[in-house]
PQR file of N, CA, C, O and H, with PARSE charges and radii, in Angstrom:
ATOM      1  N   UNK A   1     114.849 127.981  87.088 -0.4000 1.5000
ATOM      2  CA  UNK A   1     115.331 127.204  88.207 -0.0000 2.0000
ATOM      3  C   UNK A   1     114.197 126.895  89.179  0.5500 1.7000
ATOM      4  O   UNK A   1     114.106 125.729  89.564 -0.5500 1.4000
ATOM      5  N   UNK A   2     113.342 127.775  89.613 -0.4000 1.5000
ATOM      6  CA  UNK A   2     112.597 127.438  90.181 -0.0000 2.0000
ATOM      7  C   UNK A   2     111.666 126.338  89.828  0.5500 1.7000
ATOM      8  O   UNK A   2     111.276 125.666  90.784 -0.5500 1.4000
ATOM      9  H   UNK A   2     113.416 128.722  89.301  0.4000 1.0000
ATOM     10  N   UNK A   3     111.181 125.983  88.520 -0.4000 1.5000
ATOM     11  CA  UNK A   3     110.757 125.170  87.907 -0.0000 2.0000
ATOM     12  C   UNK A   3     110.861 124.091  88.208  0.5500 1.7000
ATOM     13  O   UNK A   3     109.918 123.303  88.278 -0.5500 1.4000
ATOM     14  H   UNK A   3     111.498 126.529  87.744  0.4000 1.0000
ATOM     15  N   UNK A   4     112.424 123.747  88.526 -0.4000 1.5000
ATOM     16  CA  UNK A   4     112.912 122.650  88.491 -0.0000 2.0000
ATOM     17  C   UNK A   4     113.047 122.113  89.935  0.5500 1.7000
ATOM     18  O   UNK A   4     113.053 120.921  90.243 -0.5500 1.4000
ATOM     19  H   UNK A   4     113.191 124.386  88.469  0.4000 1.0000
ATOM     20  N   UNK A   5     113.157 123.188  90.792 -0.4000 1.5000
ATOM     21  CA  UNK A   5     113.144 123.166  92.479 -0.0000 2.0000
ATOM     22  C   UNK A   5     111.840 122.415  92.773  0.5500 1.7000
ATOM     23  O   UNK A   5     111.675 121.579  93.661 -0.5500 1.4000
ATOM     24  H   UNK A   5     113.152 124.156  90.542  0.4000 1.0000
ATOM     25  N   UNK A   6     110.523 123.055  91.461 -0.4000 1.5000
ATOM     26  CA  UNK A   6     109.384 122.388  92.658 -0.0000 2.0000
ATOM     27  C   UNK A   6     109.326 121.434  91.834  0.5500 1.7000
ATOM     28  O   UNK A   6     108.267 120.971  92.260 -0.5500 1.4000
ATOM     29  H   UNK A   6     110.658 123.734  90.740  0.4000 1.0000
ATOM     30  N   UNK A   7     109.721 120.449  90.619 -0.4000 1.5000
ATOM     31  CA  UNK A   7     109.828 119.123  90.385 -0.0000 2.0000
ATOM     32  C   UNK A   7     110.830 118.582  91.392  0.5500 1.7000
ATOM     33  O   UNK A   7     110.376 117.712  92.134 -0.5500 1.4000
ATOM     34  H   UNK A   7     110.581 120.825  90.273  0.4000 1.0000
ATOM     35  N   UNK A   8     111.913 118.872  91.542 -0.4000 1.5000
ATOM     36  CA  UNK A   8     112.887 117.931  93.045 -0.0000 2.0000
ATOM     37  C   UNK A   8     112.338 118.251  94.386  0.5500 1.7000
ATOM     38  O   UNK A   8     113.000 117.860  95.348 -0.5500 1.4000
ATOM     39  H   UNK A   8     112.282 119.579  90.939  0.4000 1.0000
ATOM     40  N   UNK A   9     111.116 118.969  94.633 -0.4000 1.5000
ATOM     41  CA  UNK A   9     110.512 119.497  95.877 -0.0000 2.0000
ATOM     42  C   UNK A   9     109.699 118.142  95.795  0.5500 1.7000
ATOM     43  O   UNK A   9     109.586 117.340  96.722 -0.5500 1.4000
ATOM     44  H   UNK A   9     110.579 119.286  93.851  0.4000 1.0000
ATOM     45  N   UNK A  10     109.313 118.056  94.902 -0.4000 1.5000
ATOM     46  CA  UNK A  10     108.133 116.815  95.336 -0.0000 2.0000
ATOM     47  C   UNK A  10     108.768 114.849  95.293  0.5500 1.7000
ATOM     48  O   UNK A  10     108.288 113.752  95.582 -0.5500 1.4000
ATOM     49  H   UNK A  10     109.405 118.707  94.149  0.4000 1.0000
ATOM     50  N   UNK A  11     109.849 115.298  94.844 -0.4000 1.5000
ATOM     51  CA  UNK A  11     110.646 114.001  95.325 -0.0000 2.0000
ATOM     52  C   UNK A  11     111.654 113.845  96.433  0.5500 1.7000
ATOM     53  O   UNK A  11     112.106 112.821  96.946 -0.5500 1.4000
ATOM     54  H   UNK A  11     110.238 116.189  94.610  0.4000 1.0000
ATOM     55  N   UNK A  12     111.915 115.232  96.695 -0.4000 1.5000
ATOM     56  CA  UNK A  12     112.881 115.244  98.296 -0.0000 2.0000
ATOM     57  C   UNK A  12     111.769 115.281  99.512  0.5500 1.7000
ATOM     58  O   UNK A  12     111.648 114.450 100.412 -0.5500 1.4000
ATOM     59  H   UNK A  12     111.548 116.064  96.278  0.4000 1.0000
ATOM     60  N   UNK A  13     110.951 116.535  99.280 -0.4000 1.5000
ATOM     61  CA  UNK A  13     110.228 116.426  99.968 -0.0000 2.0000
ATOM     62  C   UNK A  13     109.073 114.466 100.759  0.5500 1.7000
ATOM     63  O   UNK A  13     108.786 114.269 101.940 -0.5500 1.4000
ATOM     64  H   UNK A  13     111.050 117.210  98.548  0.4000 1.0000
ATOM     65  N   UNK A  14     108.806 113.664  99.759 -0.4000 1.5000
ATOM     66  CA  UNK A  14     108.271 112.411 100.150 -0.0000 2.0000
ATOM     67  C   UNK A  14     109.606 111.615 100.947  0.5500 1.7000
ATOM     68  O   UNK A  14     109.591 110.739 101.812 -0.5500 1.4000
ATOM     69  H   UNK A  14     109.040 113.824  98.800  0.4000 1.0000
ATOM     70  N   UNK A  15     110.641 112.246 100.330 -0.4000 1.5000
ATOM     71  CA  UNK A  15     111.447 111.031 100.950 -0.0000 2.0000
ATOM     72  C   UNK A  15     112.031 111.364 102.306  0.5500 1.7000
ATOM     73  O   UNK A  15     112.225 110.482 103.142 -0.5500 1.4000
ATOM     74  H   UNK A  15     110.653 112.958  99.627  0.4000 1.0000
ATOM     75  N   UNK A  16     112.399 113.033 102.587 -0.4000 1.5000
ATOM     76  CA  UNK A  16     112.230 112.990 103.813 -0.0000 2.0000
ATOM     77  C   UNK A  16     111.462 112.832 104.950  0.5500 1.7000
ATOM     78  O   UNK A  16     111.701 112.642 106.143 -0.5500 1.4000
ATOM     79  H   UNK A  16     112.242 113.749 101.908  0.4000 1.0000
ATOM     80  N   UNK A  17     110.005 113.022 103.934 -0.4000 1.5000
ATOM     81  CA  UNK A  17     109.019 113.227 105.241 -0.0000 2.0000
ATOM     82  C   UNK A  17     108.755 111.253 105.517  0.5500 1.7000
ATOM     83  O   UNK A  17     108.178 110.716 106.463 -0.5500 1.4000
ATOM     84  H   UNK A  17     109.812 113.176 102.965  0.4000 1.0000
ATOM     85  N   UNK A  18     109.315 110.694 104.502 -0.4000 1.5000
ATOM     86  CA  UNK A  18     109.167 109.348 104.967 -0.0000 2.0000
ATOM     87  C   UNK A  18     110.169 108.820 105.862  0.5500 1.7000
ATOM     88  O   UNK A  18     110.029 107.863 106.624 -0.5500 1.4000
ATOM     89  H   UNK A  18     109.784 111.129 103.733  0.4000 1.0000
ATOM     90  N   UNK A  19     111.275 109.596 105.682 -0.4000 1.5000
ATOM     91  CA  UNK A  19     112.153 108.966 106.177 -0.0000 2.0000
ATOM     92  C   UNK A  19     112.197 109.657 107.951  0.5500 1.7000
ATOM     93  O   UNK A  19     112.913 109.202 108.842 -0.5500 1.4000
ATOM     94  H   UNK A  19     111.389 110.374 105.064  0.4000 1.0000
ATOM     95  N   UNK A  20     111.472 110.541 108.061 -0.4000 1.5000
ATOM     96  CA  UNK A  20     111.400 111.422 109.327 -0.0000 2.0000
ATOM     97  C   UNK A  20     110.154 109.679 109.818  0.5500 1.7000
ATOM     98  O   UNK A  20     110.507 108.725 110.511 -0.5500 1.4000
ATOM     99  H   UNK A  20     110.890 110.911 107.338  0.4000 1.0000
ATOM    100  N   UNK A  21     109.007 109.850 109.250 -0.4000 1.5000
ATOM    101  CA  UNK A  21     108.190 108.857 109.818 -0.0000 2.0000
ATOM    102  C   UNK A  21     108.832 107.818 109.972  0.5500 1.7000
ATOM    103  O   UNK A  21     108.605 107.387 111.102 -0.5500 1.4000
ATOM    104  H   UNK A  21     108.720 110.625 108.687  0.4000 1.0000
ATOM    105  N   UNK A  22     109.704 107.015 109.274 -0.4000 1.5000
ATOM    106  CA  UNK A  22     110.047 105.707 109.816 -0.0000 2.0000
ATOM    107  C   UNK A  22     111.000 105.575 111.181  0.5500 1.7000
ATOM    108  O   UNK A  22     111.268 104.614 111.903 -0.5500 1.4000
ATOM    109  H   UNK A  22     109.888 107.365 108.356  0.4000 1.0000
ATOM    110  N   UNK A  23     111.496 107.371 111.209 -0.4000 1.5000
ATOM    111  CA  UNK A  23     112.573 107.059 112.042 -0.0000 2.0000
ATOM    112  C   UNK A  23     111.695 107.046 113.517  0.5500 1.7000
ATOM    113  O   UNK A  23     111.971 106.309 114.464 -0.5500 1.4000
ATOM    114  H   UNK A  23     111.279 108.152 110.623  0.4000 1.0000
ATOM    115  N   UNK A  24     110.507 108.094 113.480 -0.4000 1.5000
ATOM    116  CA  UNK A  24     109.782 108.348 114.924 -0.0000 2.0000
ATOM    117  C   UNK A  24     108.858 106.942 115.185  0.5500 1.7000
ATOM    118  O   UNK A  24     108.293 106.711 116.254 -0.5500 1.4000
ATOM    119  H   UNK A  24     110.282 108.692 112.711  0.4000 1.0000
ATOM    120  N   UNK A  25     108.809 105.913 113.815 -0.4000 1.5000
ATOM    121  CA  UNK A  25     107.961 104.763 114.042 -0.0000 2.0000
ATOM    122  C   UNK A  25     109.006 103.966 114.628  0.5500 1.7000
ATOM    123  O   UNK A  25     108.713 103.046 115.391 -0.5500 1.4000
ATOM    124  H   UNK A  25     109.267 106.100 112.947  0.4000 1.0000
ATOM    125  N   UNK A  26     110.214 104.240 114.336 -0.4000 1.5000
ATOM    126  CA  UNK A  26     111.232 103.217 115.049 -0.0000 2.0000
ATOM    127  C   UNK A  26     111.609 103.297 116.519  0.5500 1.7000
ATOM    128  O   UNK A  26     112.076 102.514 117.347 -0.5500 1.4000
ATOM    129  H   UNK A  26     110.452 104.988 113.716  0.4000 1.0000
ATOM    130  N   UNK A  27     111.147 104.777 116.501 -0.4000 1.5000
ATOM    131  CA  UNK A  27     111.718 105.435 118.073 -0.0000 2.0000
ATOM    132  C   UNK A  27     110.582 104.749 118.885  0.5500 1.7000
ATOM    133  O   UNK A  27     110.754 104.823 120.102 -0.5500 1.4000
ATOM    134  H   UNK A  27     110.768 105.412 115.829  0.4000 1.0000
ATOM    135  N   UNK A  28     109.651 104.209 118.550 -0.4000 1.5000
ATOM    136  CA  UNK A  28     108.530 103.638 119.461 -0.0000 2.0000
ATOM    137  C   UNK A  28     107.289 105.032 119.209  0.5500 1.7000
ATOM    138  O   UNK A  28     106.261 104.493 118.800 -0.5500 1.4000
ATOM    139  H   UNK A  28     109.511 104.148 117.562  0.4000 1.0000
ATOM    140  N   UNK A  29     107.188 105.779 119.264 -0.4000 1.5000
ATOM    141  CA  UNK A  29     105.862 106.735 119.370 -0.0000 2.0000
ATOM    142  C   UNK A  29     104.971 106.655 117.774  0.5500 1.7000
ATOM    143  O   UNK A  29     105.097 107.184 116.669 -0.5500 1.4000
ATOM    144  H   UNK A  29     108.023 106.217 119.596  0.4000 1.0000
ATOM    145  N   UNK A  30     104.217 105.858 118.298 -0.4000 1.5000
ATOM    146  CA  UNK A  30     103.007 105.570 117.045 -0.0000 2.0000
ATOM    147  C   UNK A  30     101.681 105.792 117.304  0.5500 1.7000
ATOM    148  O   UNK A  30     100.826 104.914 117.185 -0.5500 1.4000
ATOM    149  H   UNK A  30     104.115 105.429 119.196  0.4000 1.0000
ATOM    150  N   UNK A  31     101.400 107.224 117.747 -0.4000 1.5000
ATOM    151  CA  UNK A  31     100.266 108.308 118.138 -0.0000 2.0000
ATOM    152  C   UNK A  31     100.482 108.924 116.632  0.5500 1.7000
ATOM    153  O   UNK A  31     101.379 108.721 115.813 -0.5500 1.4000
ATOM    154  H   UNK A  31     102.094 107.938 117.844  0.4000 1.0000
ATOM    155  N   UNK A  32      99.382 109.706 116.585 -0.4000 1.5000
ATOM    156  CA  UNK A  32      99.058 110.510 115.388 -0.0000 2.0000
ATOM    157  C   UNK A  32     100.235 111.634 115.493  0.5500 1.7000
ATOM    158  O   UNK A  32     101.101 111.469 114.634 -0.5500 1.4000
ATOM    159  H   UNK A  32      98.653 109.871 117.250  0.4000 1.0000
ATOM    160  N   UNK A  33     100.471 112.844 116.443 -0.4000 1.5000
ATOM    161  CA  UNK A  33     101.064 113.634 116.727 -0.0000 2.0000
ATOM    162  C   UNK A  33     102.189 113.837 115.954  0.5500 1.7000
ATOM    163  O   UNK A  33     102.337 114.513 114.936 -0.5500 1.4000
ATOM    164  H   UNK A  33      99.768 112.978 117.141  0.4000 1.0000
ATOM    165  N   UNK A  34     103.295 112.862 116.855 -0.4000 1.5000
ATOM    166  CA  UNK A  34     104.319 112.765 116.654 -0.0000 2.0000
ATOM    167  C   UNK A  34     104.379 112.053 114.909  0.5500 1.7000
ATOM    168  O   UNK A  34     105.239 112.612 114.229 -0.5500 1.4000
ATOM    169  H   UNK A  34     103.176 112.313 117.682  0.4000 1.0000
ATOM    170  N   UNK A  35     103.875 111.340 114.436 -0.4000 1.5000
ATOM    171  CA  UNK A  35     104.173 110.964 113.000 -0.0000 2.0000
ATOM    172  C   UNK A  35     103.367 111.885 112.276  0.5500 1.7000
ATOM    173  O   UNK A  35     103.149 111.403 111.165 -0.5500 1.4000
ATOM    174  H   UNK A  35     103.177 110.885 114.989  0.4000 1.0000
ATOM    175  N   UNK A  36     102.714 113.230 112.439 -0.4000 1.5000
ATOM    176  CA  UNK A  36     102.350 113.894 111.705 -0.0000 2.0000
ATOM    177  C   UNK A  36     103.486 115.117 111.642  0.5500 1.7000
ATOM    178  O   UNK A  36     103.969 115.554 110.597 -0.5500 1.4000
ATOM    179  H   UNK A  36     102.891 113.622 113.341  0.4000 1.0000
ATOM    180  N   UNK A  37     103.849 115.637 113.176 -0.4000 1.5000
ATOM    181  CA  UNK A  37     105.182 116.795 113.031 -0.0000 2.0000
ATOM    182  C   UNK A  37     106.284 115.996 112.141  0.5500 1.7000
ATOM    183  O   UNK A  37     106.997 116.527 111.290 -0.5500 1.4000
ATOM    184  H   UNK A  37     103.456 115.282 114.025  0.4000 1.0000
ATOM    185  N   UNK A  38     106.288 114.715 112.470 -0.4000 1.5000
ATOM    186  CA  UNK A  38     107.701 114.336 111.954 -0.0000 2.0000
ATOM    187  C   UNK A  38     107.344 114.347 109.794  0.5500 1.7000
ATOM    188  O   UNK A  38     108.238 114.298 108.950 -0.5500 1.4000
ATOM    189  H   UNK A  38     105.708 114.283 113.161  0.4000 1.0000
ATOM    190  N   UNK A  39     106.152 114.409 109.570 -0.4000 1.5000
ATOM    191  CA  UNK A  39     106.068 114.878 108.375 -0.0000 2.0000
ATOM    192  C   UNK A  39     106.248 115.867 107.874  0.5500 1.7000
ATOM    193  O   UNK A  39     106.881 116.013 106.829 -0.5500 1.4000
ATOM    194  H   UNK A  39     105.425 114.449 110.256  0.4000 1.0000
ATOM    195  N   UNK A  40     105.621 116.914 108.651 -0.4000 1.5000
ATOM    196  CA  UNK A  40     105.681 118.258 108.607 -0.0000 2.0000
ATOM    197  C   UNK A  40     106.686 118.820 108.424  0.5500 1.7000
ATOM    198  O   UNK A  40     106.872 119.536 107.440 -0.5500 1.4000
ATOM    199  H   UNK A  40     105.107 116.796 109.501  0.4000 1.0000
ATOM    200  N   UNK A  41     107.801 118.550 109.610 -0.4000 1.5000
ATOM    201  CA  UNK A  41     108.647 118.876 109.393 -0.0000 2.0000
ATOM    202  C   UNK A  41     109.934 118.137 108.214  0.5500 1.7000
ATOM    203  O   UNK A  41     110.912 118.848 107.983 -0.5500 1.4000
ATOM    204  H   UNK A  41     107.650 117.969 110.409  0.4000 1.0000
ATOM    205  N   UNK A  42     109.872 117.034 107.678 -0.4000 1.5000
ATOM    206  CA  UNK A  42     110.204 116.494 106.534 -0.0000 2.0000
ATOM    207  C   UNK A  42     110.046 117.641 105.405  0.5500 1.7000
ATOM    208  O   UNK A  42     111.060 118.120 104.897 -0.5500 1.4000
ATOM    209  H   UNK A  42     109.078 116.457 107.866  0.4000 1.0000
ATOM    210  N   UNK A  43     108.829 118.049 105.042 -0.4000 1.5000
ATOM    211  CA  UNK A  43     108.301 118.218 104.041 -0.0000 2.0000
ATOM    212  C   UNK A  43     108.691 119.910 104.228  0.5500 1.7000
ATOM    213  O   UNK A  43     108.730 120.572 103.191 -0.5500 1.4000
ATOM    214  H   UNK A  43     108.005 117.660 105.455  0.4000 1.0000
ATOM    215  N   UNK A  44     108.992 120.638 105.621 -0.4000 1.5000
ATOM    216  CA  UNK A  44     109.450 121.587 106.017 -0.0000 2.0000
ATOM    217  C   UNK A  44     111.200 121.981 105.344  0.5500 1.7000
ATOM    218  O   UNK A  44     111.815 122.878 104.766 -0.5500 1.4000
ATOM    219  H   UNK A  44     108.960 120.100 106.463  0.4000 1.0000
ATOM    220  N   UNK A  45     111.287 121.344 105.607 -0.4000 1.5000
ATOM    221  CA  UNK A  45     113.390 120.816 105.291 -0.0000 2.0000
ATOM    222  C   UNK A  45     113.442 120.440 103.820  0.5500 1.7000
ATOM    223  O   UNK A  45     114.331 120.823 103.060 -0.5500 1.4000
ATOM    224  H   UNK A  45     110.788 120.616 106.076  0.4000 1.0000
ATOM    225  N   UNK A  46     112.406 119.649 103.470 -0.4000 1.5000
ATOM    226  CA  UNK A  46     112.955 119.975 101.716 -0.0000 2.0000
ATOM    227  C   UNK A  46     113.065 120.873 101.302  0.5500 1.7000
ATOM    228  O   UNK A  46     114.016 121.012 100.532 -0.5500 1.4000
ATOM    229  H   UNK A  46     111.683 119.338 104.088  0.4000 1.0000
ATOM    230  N   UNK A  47     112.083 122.126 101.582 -0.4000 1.5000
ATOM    231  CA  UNK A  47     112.090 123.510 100.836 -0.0000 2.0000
ATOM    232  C   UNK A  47     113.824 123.695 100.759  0.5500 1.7000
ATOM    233  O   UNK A  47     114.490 123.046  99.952 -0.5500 1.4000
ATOM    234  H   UNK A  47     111.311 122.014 102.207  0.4000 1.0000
ATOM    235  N   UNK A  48     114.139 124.203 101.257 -0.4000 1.5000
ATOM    236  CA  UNK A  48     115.642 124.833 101.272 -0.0000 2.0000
ATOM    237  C   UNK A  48     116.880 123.632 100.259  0.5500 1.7000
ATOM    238  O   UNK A  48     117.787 123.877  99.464 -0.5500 1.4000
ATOM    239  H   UNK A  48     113.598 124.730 101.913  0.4000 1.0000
ATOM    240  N   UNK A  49     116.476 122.720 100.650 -0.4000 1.5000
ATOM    241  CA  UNK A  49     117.303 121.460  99.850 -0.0000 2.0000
ATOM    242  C   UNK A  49     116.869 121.407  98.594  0.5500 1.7000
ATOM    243  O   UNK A  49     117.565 121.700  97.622 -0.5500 1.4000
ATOM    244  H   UNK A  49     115.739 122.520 101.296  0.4000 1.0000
ATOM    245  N   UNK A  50     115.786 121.061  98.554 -0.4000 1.5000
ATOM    246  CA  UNK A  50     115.292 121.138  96.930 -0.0000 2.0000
ATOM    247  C   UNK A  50     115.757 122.825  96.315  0.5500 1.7000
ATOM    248  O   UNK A  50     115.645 122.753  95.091 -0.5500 1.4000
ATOM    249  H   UNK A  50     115.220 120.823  99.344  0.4000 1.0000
ATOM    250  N   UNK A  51     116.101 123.888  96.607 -0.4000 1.5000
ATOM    251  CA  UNK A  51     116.441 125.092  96.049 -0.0000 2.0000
ATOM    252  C   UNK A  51     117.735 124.873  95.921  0.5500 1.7000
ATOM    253  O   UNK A  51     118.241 125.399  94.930 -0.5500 1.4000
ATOM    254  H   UNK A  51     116.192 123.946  97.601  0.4000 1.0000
ATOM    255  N   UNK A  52     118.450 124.246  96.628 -0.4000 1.5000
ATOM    256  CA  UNK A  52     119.709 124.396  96.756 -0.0000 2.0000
ATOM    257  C   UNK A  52     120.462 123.042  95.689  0.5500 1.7000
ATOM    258  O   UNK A  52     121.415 123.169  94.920 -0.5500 1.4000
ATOM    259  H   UNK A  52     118.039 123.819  97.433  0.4000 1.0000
ATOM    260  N   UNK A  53     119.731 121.907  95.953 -0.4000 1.5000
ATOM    261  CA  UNK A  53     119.828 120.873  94.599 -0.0000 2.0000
ATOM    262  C   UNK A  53     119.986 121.618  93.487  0.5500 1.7000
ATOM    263  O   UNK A  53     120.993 121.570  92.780 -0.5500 1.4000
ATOM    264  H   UNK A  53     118.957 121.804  96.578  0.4000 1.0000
ATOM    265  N   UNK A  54     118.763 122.516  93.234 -0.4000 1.5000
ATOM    266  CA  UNK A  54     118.297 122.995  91.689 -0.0000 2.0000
ATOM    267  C   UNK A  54     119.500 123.970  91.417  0.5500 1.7000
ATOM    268  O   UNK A  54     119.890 124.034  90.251 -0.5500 1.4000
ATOM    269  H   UNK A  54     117.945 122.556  93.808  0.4000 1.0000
ATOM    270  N   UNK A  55     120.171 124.785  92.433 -0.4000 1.5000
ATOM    271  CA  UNK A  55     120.718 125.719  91.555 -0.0000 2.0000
ATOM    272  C   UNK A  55     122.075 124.858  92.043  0.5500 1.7000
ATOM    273  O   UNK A  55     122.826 125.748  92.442 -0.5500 1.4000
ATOM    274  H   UNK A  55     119.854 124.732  93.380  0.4000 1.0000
ATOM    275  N   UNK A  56     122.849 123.427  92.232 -0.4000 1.5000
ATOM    276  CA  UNK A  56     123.688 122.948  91.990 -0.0000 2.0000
ATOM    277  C   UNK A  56     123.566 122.870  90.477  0.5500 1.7000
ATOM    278  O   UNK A  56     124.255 123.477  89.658 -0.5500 1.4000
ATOM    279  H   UNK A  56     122.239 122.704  91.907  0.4000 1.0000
ATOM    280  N   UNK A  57     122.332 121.812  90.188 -0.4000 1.5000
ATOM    281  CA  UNK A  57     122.076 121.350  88.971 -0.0000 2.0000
ATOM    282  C   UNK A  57     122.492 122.670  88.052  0.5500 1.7000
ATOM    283  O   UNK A  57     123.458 122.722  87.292 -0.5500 1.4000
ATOM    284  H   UNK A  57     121.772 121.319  90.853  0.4000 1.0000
ATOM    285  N   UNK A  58     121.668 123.571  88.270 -0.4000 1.5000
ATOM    286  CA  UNK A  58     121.657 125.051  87.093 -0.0000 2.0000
ATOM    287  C   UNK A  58     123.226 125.095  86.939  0.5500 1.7000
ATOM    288  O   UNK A  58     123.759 124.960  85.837 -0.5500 1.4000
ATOM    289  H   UNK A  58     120.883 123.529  88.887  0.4000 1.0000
ATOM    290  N   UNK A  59     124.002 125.311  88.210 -0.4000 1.5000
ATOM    291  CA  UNK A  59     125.074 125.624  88.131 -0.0000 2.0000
ATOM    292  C   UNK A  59     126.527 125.285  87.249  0.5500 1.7000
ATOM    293  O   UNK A  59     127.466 125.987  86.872 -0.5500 1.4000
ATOM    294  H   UNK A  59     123.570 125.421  89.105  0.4000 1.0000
ATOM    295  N   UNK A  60     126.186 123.822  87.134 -0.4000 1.5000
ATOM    296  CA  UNK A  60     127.001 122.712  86.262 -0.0000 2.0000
ATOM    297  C   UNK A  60     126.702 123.100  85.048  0.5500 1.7000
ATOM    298  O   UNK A  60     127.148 122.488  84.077 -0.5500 1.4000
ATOM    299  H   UNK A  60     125.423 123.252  87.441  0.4000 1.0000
TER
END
């Protein structure tokens, strides 16, 4: 399972941390800062989702 967590880690992970950036590029703040936490923390928040995907998947 884990295996499979860090293959869906690296596709949840891009899409939140993109989707965190477009939202702080929309909010107006387009400094380095703020579109770097808002990656960080993207890429922070997949961990737990991508584990929790994988052992849906296992589970079925």
């Amino acid at each position: 399972m884990l295996r499979l967590a860090g293959i869906l880690y690296s596709l949840i992970a891009t899409t939140l941390a993109g989707s965190a950036v477009i939202a702080v590029l929309t909010a107006g703040y387009d400094t380095l800062v703020p579109i770097l936490i808002a990656a960080v923390i993207g890429a922070v928040v997949a961990l737990p989702v991508s584990y929790f995907v994988a052992r849906e998947i296992t589970q079925s």
